[in-house]
TIVEXRO-486280 format. One line per field, with one value per residue (C-alpha): residue number from 0; residue in three letters; x negated, y, z negated. Coordinates in pm, whole numbers, always signed. Each point is the difference from the previous one (the first is absolute). Layout:
% residues N
num = (NUM/...);
residuo = (Ala/...);
east = (X/...);
north = (Y/...);
up = (Z/...);
% end
This chain:
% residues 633
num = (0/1/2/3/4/5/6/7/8/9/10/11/12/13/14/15/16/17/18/19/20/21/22/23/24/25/26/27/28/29/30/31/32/33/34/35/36/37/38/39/40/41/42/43/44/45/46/47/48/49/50/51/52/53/54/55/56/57/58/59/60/61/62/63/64/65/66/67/68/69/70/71/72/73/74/75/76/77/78/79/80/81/82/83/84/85/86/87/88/89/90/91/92/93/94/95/96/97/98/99/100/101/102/103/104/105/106/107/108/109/110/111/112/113/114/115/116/117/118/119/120/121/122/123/124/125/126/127/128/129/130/131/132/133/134/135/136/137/138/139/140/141/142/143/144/145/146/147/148/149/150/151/152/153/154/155/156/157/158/159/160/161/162/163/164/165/166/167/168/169/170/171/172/173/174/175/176/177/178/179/180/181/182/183/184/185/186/187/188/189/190/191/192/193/194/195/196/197/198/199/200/201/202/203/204/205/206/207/208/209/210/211/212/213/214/215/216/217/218/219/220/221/222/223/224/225/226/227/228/229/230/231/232/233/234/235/236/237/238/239/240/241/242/243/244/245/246/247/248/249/250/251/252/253/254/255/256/257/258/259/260/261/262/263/264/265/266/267/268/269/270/271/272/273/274/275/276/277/278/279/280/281/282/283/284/285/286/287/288/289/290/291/292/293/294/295/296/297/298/299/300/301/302/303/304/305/306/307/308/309/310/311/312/313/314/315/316/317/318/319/320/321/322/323/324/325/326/327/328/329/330/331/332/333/334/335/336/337/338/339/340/341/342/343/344/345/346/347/348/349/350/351/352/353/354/355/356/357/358/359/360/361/362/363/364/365/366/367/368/369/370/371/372/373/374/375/376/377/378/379/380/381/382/383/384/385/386/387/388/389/390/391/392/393/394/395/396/397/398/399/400/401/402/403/404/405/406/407/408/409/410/411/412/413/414/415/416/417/418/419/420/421/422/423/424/425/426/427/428/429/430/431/432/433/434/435/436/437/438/439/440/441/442/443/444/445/446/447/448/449/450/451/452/453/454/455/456/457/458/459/460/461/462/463/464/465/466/467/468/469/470/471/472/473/474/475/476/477/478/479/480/481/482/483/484/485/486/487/488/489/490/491/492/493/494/495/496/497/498/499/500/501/502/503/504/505/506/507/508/509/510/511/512/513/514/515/516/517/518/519/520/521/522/523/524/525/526/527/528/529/530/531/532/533/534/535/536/537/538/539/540/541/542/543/544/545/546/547/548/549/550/551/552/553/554/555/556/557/558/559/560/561/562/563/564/565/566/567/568/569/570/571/572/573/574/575/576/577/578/579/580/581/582/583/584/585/586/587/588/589/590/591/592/593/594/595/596/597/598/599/600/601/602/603/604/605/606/607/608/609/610/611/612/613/614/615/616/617/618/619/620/621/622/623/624/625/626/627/628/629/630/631/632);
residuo = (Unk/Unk/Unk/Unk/Unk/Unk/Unk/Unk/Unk/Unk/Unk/Unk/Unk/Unk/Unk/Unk/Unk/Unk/Unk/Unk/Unk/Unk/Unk/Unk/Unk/Unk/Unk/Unk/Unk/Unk/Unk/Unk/Unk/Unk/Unk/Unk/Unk/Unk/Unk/Unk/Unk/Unk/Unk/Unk/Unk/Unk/Unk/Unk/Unk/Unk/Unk/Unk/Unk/Unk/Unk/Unk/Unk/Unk/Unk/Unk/Unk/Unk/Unk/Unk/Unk/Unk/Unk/Unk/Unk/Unk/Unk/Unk/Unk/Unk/Unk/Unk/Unk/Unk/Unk/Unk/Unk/Unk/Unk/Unk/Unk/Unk/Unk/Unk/Unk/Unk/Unk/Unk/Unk/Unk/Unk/Unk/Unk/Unk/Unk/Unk/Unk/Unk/Unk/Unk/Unk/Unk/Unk/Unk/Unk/Unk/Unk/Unk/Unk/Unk/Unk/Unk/Unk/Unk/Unk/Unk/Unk/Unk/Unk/Unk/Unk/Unk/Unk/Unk/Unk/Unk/Unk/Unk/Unk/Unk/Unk/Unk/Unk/Unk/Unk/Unk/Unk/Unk/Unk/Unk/Unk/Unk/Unk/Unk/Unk/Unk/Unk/Unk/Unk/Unk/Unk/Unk/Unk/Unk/Unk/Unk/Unk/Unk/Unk/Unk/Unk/Unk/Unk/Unk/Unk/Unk/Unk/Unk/Unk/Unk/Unk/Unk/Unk/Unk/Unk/Unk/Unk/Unk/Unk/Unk/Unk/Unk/Unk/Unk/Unk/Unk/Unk/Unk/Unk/Unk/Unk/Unk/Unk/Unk/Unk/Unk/Unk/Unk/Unk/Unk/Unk/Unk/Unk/Unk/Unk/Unk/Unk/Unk/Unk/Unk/Unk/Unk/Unk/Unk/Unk/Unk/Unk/Unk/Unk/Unk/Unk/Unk/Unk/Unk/Unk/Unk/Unk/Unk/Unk/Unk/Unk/Unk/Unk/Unk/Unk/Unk/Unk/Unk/Unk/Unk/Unk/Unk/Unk/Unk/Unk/Unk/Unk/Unk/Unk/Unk/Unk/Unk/Unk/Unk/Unk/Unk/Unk/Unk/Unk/Unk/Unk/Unk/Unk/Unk/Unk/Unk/Unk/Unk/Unk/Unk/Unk/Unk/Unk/Unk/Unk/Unk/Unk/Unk/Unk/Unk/Unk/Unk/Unk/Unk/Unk/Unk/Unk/Unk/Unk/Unk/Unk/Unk/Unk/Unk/Unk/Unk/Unk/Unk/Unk/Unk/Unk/Unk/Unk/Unk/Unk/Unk/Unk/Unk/Unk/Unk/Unk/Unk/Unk/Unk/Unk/Unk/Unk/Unk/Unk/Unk/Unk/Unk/Unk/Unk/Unk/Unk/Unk/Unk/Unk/Unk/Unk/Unk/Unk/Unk/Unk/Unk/Unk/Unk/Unk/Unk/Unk/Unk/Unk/Unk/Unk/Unk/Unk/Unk/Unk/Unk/Unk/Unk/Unk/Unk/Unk/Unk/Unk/Unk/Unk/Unk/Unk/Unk/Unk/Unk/Unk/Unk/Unk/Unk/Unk/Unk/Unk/Unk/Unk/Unk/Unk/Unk/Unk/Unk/Unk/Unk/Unk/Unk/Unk/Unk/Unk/Unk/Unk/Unk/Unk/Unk/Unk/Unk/Unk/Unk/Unk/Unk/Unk/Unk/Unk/Unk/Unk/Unk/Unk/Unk/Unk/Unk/Unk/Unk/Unk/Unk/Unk/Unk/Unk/Unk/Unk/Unk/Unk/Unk/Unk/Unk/Unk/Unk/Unk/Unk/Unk/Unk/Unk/Unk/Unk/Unk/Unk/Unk/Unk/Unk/Unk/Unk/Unk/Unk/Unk/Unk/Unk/Unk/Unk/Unk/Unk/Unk/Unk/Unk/Unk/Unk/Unk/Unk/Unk/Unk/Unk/Unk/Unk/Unk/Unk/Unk/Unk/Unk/Unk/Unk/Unk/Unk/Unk/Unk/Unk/Unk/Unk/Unk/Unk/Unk/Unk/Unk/Unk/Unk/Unk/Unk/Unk/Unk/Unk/Unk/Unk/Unk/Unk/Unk/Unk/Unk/Unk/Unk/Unk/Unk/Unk/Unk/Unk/Unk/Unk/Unk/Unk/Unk/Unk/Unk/Unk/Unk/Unk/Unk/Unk/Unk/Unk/Unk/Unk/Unk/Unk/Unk/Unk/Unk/Unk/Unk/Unk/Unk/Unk/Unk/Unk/Unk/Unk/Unk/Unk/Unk/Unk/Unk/Unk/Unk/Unk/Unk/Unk/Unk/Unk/Unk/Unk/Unk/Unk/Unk/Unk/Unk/Unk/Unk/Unk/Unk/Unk/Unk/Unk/Unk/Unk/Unk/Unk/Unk/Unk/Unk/Unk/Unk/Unk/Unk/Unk/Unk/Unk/Unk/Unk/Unk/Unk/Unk/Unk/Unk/Unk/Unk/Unk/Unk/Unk/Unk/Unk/Unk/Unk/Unk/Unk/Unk/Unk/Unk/Unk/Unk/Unk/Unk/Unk/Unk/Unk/Unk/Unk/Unk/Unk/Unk/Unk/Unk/Unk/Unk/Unk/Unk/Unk/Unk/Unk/Unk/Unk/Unk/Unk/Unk/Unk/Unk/Unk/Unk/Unk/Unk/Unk/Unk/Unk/Unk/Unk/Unk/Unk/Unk/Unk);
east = (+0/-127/-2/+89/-223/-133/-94/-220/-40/-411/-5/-333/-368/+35/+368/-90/-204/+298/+244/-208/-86/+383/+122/+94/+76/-40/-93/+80/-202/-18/-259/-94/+247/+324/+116/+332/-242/-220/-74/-97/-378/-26/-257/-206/-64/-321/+100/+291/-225/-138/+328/+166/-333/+80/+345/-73/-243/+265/+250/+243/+112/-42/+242/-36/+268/+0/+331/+79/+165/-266/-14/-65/-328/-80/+74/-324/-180/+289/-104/-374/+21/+235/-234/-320/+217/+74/-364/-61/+224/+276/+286/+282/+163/+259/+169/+328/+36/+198/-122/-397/+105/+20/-310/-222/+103/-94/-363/-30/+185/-165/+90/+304/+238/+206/+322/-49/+343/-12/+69/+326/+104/+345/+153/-47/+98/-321/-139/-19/-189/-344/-138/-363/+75/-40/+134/+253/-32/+367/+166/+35/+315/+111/+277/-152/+295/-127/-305/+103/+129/-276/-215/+163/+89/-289/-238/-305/-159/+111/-188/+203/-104/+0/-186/-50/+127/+305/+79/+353/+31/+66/-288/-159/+252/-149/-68/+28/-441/+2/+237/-35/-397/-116/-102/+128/+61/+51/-355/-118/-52/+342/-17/+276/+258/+188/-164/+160/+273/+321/+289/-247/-34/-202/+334/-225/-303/+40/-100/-325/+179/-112/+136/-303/+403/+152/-293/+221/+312/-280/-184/+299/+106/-277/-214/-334/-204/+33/-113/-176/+36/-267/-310/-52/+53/-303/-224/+94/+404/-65/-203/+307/+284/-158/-67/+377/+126/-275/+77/+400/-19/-211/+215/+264/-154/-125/+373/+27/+14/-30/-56/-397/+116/-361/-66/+303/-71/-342/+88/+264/-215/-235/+303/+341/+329/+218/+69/+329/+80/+79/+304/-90/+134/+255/-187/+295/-335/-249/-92/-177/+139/-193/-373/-173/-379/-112/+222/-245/+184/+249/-109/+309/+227/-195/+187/+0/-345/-185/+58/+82/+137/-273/+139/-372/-329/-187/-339/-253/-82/+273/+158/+340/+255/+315/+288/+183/+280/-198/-281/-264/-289/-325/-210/-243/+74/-279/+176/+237/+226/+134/+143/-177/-369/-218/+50/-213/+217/+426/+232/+301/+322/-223/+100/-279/-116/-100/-224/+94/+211/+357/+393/+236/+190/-314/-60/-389/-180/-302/-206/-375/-135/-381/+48/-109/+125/-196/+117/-216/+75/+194/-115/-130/+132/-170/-200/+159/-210/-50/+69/-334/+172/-195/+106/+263/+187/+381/+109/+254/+322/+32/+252/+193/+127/+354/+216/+311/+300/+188/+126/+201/+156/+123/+141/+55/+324/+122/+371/+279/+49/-359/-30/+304/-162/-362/+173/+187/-349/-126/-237/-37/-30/+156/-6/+218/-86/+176/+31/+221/+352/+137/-307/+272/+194/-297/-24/-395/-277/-109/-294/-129/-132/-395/+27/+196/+63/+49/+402/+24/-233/+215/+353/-204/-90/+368/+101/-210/-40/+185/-139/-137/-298/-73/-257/-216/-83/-167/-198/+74/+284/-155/-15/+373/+134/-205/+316/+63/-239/-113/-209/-182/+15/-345/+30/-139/-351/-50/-329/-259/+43/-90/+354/+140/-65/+73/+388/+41/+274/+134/-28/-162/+30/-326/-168/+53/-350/-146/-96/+91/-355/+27/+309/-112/-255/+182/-20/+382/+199/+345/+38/+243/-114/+184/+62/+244/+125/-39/-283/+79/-282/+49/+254/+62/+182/+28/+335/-98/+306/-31/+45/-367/-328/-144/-390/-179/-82/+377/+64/+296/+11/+388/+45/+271/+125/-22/+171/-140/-345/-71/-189/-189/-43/-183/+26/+16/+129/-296/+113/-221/+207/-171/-294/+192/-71/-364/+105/+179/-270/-257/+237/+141/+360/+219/+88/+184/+181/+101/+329/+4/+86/+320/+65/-90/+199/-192/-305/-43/+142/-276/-286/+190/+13/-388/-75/+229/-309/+235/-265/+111/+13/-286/+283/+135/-329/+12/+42/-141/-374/-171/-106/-310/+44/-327/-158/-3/-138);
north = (+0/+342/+228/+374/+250/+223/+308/+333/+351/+95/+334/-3/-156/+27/-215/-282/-235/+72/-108/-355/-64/+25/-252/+188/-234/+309/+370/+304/+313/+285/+28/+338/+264/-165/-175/+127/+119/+293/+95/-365/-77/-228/-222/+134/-260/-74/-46/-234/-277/-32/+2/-283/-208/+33/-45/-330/-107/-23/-174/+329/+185/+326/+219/+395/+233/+187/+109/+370/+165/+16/+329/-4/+156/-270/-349/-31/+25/-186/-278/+25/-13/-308/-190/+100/-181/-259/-102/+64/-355/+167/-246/+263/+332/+204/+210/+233/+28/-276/+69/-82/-351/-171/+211/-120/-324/-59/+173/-196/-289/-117/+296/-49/+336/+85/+252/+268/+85/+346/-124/-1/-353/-31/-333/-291/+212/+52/-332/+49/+322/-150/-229/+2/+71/-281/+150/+265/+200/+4/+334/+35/+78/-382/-185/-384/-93/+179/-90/-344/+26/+223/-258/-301/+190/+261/-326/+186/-15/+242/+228/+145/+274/-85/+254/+367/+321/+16/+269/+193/+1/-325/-164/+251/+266/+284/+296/+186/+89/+36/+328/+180/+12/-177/-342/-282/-313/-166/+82/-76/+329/-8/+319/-221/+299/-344/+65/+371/+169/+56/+149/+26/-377/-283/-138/-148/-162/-366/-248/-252/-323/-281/-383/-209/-153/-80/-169/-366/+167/+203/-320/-223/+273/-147/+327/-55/+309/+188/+345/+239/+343/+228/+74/+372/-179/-97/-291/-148/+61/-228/-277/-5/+15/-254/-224/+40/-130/-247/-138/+10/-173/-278/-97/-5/-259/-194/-37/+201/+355/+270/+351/+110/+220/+98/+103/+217/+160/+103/+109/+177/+155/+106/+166/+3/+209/-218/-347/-95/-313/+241/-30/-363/-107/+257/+240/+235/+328/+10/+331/+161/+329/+122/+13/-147/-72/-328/-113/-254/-242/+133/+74/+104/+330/+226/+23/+224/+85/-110/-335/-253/-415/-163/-139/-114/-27/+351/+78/+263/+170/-167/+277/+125/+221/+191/+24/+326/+193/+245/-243/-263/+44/-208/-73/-279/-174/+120/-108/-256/-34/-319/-17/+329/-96/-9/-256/-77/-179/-74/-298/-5/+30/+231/+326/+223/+364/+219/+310/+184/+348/-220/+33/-222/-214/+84/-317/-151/-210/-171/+68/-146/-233/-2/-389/-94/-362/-196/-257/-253/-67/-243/-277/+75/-136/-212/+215/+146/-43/+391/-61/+155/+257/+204/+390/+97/+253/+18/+120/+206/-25/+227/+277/+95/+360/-10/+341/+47/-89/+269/+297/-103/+119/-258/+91/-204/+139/-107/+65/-54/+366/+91/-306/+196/+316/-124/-152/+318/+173/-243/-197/-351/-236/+59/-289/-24/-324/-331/-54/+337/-42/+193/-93/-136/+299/+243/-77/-31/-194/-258/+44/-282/+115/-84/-280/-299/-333/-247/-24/+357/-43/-243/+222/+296/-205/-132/+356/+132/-273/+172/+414/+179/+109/-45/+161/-277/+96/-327/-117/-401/+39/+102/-321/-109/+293/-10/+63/+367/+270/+66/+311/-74/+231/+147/-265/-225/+188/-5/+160/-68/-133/-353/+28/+148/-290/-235/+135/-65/+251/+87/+360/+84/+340/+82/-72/+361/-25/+110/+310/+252/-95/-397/-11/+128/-201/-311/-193/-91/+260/-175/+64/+265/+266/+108/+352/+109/-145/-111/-296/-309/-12/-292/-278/-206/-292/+225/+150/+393/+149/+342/+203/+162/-26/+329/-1/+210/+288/+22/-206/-168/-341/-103/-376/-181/-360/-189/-328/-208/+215/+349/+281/+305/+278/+225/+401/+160/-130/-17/+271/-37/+262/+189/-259/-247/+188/-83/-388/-9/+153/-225/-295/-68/+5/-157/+154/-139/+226/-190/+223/-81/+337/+2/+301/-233/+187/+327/-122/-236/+291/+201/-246/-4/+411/-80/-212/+197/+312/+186/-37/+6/+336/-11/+30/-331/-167/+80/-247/-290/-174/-116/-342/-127/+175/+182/-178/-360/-262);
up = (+0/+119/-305/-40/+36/-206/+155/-190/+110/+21/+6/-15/+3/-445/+59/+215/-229/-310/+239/+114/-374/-108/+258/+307/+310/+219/+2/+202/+8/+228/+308/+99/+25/+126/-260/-230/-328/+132/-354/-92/+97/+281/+169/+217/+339/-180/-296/+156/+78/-351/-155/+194/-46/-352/+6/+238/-220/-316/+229/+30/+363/+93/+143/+141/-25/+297/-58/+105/+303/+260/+276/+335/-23/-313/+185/+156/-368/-158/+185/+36/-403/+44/+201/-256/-264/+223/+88/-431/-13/-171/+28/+68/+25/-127/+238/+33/+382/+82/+359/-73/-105/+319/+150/-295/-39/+400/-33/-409/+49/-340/-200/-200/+89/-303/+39/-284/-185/+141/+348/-168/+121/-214/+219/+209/+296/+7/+71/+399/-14/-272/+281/-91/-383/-283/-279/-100/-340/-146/-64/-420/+36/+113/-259/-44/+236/+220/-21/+11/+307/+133/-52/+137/+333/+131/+55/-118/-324/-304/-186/-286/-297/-351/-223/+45/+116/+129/+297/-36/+367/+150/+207/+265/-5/-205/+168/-335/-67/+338/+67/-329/+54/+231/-139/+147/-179/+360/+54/-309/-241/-155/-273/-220/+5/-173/-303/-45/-188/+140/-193/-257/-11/+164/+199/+293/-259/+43/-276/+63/+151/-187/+129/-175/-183/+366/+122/+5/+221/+204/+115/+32/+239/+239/+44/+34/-144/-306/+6/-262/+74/-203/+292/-189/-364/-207/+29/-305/+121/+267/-192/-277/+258/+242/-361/-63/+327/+12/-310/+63/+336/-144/-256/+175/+252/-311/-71/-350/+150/-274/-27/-103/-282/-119/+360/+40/-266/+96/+301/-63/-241/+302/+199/+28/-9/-169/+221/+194/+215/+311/+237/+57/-319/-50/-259/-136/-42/+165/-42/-270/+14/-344/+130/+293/-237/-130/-273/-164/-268/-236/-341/-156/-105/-288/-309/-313/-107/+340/-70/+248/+5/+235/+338/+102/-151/-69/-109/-69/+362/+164/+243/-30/+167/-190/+195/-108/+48/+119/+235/-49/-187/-48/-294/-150/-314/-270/-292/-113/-357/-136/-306/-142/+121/+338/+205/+346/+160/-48/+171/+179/-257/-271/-128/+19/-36/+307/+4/+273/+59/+102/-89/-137/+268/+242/+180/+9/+284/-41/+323/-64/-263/-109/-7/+375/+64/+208/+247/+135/+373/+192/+94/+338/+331/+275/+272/+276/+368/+104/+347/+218/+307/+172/+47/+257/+158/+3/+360/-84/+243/+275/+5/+268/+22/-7/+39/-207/+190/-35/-241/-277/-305/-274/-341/-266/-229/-315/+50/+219/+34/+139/+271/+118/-24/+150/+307/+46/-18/+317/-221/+253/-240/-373/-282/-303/-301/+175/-395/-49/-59/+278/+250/+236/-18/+117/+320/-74/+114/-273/-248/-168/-378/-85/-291/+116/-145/+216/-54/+96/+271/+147/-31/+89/+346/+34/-19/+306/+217/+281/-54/+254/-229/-343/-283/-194/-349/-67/+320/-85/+192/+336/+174/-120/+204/+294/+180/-99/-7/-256/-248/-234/-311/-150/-321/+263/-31/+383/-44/+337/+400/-142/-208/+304/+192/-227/-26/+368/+140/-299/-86/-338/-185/-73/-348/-157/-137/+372/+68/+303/+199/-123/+176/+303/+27/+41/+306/+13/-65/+39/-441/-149/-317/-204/+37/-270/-304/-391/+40/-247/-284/-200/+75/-328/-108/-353/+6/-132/-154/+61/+304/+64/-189/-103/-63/-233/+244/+81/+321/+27/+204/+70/-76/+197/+10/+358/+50/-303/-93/-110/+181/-88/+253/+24/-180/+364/+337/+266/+274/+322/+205/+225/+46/+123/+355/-39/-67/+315/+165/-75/+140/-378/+140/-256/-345/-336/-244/-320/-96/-395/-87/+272/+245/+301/+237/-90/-30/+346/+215/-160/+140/+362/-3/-127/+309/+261/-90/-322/-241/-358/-193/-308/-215/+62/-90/-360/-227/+213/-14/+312/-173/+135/+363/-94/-206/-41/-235);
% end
């Protein structure tokens, strides 16, 4: 029988030999500058070849994440650096173009491809478009049933997360670091705007996910990979998680599976803010809306007289934090009262004296211990052959110019009243939810939302089989309705010709992440921008209960409900206007406007009096953002 795996995050040269001593069956670090954790220290090629040696030599596999959104002007790099790894003996790669799977596979055929979860790969719709991949990384956001059924229909093996941070926004759909400054979390330097306050709370802060418990249901499931997150955590996080999981999954297959309390404990010590099971097994919170800093264990609440009822162990120059009313606080533990005298040490269940500036019902974590404990390793594994390849280059596909095939305008309306209004406008394509209750009574094209199940994939398909065109939120779908045409909307993250290719016919809507000069420079310009409109930020599985988020400089970002997930939008509509001439000029001929904020009708016969040479009055432009149409990522 083929057992899990158990798979670390390196996130760098200090990380690697923690995570081989404490029983990892794999590791995954990043390779240069492409990979999803800029701020993490990757390998450099040279360094590469020493570290898989080493892993090879202990018996574990290495994998690179190479998982960003990759330019036009990047590709040839992108897979120069691919093909360095490659001759290092790395045994695979982590990718998020979905469209580089089948190219590498053909030049590697012995490099495993594996599917990162930000390609955003949420069904088994899917299946016909990975040829070339061997493994897809499972969006967090899965229930076990369907994961389950994930598993038992894509026909590739499963990688699934069990321990670490948790993103708000479901898999590959964040877009939120990216347009308030800048830093994309598609492209790897995600600023964590997450981890802020909003109505003077922490409403988007999720908790550490922690399923070292599930481990039984998870491998029953039939996935084949279990995933640490943590490449910018601490050596000595990724030696205790990886000892967790290691321990977990092997006494499970010794058939007396139990939890490795003393482990936990330690690492939750190390980092963590406050654990939940996730979506996958129904977590009621799983956000931590009080602070988004290390927790550490819980001590227990101060009473009368700074004393405090011990939760855990405490000694002299243990570290602590106080959780007030007013913030968190750190000290160190210089002295300790039991009883009336000095004590160097108390245990778990004593009443004890504190000296340190707290209030009563202020709650106390325990956040580093002067006892280190040391684990001696695992037992290590049996060799692995690193296989001996010699250095080569990756032709990369030729691109034929293709010219757009025609001006279009296509809206996308959230109410029955403004498809009316847009088609009155002469918009030539408009699209209204197939999931909204009066879809049929709109006389709109279909739009098919971004996160879909595979039940709802298959009504959503039922519903459209016989449209004229239709807009694809969630690009799994493309091949079922190869009989319509179809748009693809920008959470598809068409983002370079290679992409452009790959989606055959279909027209994309540009990744909004693309600047004015990127775009031009694109061999086939048959792809629609979005010109005007409110761009989705986050789209979440978390169901927000209030209208808009308002941050601490005063921005307000609305918050609406579509189909069965939650959006945030951004503080200001994008608003193109007048430069939409220079689009069209430079062959760009087709343009989106995403309607959130209604007035369709006014709006789209705005951009045709734009386009018919009635440029917009500077008054009118107030109040928008151009995005990234000047300056990129």
């Amino acid at each position: 029988m083929k057992k899990v795996e158990v798979l670390s995050p390196v996130g760098g040269c200090k990380s690697l030999k923690p995570a081989v001593e404490n029983g990892a069956d794999a590791v995954y670090f990043g390779v240069g500058s492409f990979n999803a954790r800029q701020r993490a220290e990757s390998f450099t090629v040279k360094q590469l070849r020493d570290a898989v040696a080493y892993a090879h030599d202990n018996g574990v596999r290495a994998y690179g994440a190479f998982n960003i959104l990759i330019k036009n002007s990047e590709l040839r790099e992108f897979f120069y650096t691919i093909s360095d790894a490659y001759a290092s003996g790395i045994d695979g790669i982590i990718i998020q173009h979905i469209s580089f799977a089948r190219i590498l596979k053909d030049a590697f055929p012995d490099l495993r491809i594996h599917m990162s979860t930000q390609a955003g790969i949420t069904n088994t719709y899917f299946s016909t478009l990975l040829s070339g991949a061997d493994r897809v990384t499972i969006p967090r956001e899965f229930t076990l049933a369907e994961l389950k059924y994930f598993v038992d229909k894509i026909g590739l093996e499963t990688e699934v997360f069990v321990h670490g941070a948790l993103c708000f926004s479901y898999s590959g759909q964040c877009l939120f670091s990216s347009l308030l400054g800048g830093r994309s979390g598609n492209r790897g330097v995600c600023a964590q705007p997450c981890r802020k306050r909003y109505n003077n709370s922490y409403l988007l802060s999720t908790k550490e996910l922690c399923l070292a418990g599930r481990i039984p249901e998870i491998i029953s499931a039939g996935v084949t990979s279990l995933k640490i997150e943590g490449r910018l955590r601490s050596p000595q996080y990724t030696a205790l998680a990886t000892r967790v999981y290691r321990l977990s999954v092997d006494s499970y297959y010794a058939g007396n599976f139990r939890l490795p309390e003393q482990e936990l404990k330690a690492l939750a010590l190390v980092f963590n803010r406050g654990f939940t099971e996730g979506y996958m097994f129904g977590a009621r919170e799983i956000i931590a809306d009080d602070s988004p800093k290390n927790r550490g264990v819980f001590l227990g609440l101060i009473e009368e007289d700074t004393m405090i009822t011990l939760h855990e162990d405490l000694a002299v120059s243990d570290g602590i934090s106080i959780w007030t009313k007013n913030g968190i606080d750190g000290a160190v533990i210089k002295r300790l009262e039991k009883d009336g005298g000095s004590v160097a040490s108390a245990c778990t269940g004593e009443r004890i004296k504190l000296f340190i500036r707290v209030d009563a019902g202020d709650r106390i974590y325990k956040t580093s211990s002067r006892k280190k404990t040391q684990y001696a390793p695992v037992k290590p594994k049996p060799k692995i052959g690193t296989p001996v390849r010699s250095k080569q280059r990756l032709q990369i596909p030729e691109i034929e110019k293709t010219e757009s095939d025609g001006l279009e305008i296509l809206a996308k309306v959230y109410s029955k009243e403004d498809a009316m209004g847009a088609s009155r406008a002469g918009a030539d394509y408009v699209f209204y939810s197939v999931f909204a209750r009066d879809f049929h009574d709109a006389d709109a094209l279909p739009y098919i939302p971004r996160i879909l199940s595979d039940s709802n994939a298959k009504y959503a398909i039922s519903m459209v089989k016989d449209s004229e065109a239709v807009l694809l939120g969630n690009g799994g779908l493309l091949s079922a309705l190869s009989g319509s045409k179809s748009y693809l909307d920008y959470s598809t993250n068409v983002f370079n010709d290679i992409d452009m290719a790959f989606v055959k016919g279909a027209v994309p809507i540009i990744s909004l992440e693309l600047n004015c000069d990127e775009l031009q420079e694109f061999a086939n310009k048959n792809f629609a921008v979005l010109v005007h409109g409110r761009p989705v930020l986050m789209t979440t599985k978390y169901p927000l209960k209030v209208r808009s988020l308002k941050d601490e400089r005063g921005f307000a970002f609305p918050v609406r409900k579509e189909f069965n997930y939650t959006q945030i939008l951004n503080s200001l509509p994008i608003g193109i206007f007048n430069d939409i001439t220079m689009l069209r000029d430079s062959g760009i001929m087709k343009f989106f406007l995403d309607l959130t904020d209604g007035k369709a009708e006014k709006i789209i016969r705005l951009y045709r009096y734009i386009l018919d040479g009635k440029p917009a009055k500077k008054s009118v432009l107030r109040k928008h953002t151009r995005g990234h149409f000047n300056r990129g990522v």
